[in-house]
N, C-alpha and C positions, 0 to 999 in steps of 0.2 A: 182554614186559610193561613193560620199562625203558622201551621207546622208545615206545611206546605213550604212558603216564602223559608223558616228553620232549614228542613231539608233540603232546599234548593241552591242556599248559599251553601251549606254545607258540601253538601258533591260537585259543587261549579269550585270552591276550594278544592275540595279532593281530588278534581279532575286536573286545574292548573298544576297543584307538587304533584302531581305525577306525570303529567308532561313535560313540566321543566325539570326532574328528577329522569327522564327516559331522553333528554338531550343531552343533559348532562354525563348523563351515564356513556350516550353513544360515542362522545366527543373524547370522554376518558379512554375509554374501550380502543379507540383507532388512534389516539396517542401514543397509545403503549406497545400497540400490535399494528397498528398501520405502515404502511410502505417508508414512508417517513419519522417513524415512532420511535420510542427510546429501541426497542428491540432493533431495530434494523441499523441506527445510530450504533450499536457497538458491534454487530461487523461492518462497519466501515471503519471503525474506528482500527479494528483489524486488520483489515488490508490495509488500510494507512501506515502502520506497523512494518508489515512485512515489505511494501513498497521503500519505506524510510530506509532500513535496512539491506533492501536491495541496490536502494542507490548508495549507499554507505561502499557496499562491494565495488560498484561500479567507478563510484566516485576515485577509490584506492588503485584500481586496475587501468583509469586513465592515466594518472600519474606515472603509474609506472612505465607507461608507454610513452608519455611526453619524456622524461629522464630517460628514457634510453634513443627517444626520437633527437631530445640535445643533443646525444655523445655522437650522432652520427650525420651533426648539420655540416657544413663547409667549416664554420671559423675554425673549432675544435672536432675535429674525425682523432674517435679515440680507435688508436692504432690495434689492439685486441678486440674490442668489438668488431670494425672491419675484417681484422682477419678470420675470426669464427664466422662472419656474416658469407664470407667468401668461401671458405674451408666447405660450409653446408651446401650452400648454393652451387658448387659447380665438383662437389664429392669427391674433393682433393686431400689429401694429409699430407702432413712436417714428414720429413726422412728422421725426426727424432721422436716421433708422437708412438706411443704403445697402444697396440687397438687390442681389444680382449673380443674374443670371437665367441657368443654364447652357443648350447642345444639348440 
């Protein structure tokens, strides 16, 4: 009966660290690999990157369209901008402008 009551603690330990040793485990396991896990954290981390960088472009090519959308308010109409604006728009040229005509 000694070794019995022996043995029985013994595997009811054995049993517990191996159960809390297989949650622990699972819990690591989909940390690392799960949806949400370090793996999946560094491509977002990624496309966070490439988005940063996309707005950076974007952010630059607003600007350039607000400076040339000034030049072309009422108070100040910058007088060369208009006229290229006009020149394109209605397929006119200067009697002093040199047009080179390619192949």
């Amino acid at each position: 009966m000694v070794v019995r009551r022996g043995l029985r603690s013994f595997f009811i330990t054995l049993a517990l660290y191996l159960v809390s040793s297989g949650a622990v485990g699972y819990f690591m396991f989909h940390a690392q690999h799960g949806s949400r896990g370090l793996e999946a954290r560094g491509g977002l981390q990624e496309s966070l990157r490439t988005m940063e960088d996309e707005i950076k472009i974007l952010t630059g090519e607003r600007k350039s369209w607000e400076q040339r959308l000034a030049l072309m308010r009422d108070e100040a109409v910058d007088r060369d901008l208009l006229e290229e604006r006009a020149r394109s728009t209605l397929g006119r040229v200067h009697r002093n402008d040199l047009i080179l005509m390619g192949r």
